[in-house]
N, C-alpha and C positions, 0 to 999 in steps of 0.2 A: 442435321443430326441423324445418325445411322437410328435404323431400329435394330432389335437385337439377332431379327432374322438376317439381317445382314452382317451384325458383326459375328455373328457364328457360321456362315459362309466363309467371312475373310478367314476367320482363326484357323479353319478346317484347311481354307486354300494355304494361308502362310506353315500350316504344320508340313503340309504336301509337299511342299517348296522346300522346305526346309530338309537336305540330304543325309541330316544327321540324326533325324528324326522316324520311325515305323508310324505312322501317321496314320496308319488301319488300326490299331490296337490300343490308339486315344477315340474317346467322347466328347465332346465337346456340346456344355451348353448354356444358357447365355437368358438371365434376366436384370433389366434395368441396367446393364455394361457389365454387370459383373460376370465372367466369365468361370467355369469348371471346368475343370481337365480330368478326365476319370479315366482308368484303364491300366494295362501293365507294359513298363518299358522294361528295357532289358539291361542297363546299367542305371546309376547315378546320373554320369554325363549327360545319358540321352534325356531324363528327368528333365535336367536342366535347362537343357537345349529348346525343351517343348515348351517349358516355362517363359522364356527369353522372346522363341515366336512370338508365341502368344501376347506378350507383353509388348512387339512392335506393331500388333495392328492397330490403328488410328479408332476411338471408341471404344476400348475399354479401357472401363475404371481403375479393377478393381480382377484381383485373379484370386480364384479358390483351388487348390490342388490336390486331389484324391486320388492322387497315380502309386500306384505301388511297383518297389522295383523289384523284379522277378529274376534272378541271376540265373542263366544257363550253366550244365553240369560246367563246362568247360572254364567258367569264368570264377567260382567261387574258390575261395583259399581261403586257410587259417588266418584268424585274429594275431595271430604272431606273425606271421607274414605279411600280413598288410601294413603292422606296426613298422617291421621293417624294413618297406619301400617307402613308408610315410617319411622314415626319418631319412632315409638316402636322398631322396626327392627335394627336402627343405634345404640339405646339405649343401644342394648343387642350386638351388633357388638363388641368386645373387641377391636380391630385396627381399629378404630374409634372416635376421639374426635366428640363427637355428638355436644356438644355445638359451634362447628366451623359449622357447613353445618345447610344451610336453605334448605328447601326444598318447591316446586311450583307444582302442579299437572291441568292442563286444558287438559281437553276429556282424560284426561288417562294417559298422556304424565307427565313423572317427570321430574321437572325440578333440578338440585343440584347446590349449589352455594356454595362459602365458604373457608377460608384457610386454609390448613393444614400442614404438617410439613415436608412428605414425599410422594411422589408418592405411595406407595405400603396402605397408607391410603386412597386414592385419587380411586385407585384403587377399593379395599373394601368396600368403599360406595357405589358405584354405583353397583358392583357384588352384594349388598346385598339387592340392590328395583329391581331388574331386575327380582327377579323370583313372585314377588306380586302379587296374584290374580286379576284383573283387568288394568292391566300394559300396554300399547299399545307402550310405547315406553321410552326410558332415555338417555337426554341432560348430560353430563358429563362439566359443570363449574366452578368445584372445580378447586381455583389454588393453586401454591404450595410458600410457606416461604422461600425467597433465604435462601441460608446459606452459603456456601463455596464459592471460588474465582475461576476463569475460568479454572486457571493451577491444581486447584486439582480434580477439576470434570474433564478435560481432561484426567489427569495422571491415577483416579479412574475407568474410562468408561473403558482406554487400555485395564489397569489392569484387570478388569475382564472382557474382549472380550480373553484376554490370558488364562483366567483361564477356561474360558466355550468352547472357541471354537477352542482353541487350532492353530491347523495347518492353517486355513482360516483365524484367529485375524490379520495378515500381510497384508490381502487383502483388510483392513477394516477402513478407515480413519474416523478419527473421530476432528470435529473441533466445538468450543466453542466461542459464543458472549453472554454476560451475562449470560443468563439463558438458551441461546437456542441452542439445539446441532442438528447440522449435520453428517448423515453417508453418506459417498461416499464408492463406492468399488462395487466388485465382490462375490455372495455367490452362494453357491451350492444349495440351496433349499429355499421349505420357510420359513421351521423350524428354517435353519442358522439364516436366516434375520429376523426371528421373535426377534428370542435368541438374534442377536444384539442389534434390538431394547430395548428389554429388558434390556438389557447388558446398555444401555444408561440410562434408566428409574429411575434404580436401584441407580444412583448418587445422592445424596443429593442436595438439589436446582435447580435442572433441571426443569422447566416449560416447555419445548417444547420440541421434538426430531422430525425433520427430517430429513427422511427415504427418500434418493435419491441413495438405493445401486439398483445395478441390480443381478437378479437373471439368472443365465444360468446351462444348462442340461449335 
């Protein structure tokens, strides 16, 4: 098991690593796994990016993020204009029904709304205003169209926890009330627990998944 001075070595080295990332102008620091990211990036994306690091090195739990993004003169544009590369953007998005999501933009900040069919659409919209030149930040509001009944989103999530993660799928309880799943259990990392997540996401009509697994080394 890492101590925390190690995993804020790794987080520091994988931000470094990381070429999308100013890796000088994050903090990084680290009690019991749980990880803080403090400082100013210069887009959204880059936000992201540091987050994502962060989140593959082996040992942390749990990420806390206090990064604020700081837009260069060059990068900043009107709330009208960001509204309308958001909606050009989705236009041209193929997994995307554009005509389902509204979109809202104040100081920079996008707002999405709207229903769609499947999470991995749900998903795709917002992946695809996040990298916008002037983007300071993105609300994720899209919900999703129930469609299937509890027992087969249960039987489907197993199903593919067996198919992805094989040997840990047993460790992995997974319980269904309408729309909204819960994992319970034990994972090895946080790749597992990400992939469950996912593993849950991936189910037709899922509007919620929580993620109550524990992660241990």
């Amino acid at each position: 098991m890492k101590s925390d001075k190690q995993v804020q070595r790794d987080v520091v080295a994988e931000l470094g690593w990381e070429p999308s990332v100013n890796a000088t102008q994050i903090g990084v620091e680290v009690s019991d796994g749980v990880v803080t990211l403090a400082g100013h990036v210069g887009s959204y994306a880059e936000k992201l990016n540091a987050e994502r690091a962060a989140q593959r090195v082996a040992g942390v739990k749990a990420l806390a993020v206090e990064m604020d993004v700081t837009l260069p003169g060059s990068s900043r544009r009107l709330d009208a204009d960001i509204a309308r590369s958001a909606e050009n953007v989705l236009q041209w998005t193929t997994s995307v029904p554009p005509e389902c999501i509204k979109i809202k933009v104040e100081n920079g900040w996008i707002t999405l709304s709207g229903p769609v069919e499947w999470d991995f659409q749900r998903r795709a919209a917002a992946e695809a205003v996040r990298h916008l030149m002037g983007v300071t930040g993105v609300s994720d509001q899209i919900t999703i169209k129930p469609r299937v009944s509890s027992t087969i989103v249960k039987s489907d999530i197993e199903a593919a926890l067996k198919r992805r993660a094989q040997s840990h799928a047993d460790g992995i309880s997974v319980e269904v009330r309408g729309n909204d799943v819960t994992l319970t259990g034990i994972v090895n990392s946080w790749s597992e627990r990400q992939l469950a997540v996912n593993s849950a996401w991936g189910a037709p009509g899922v509007h919620n998944v929580m993620d109550n697994m524990t992660v241990t080394f």
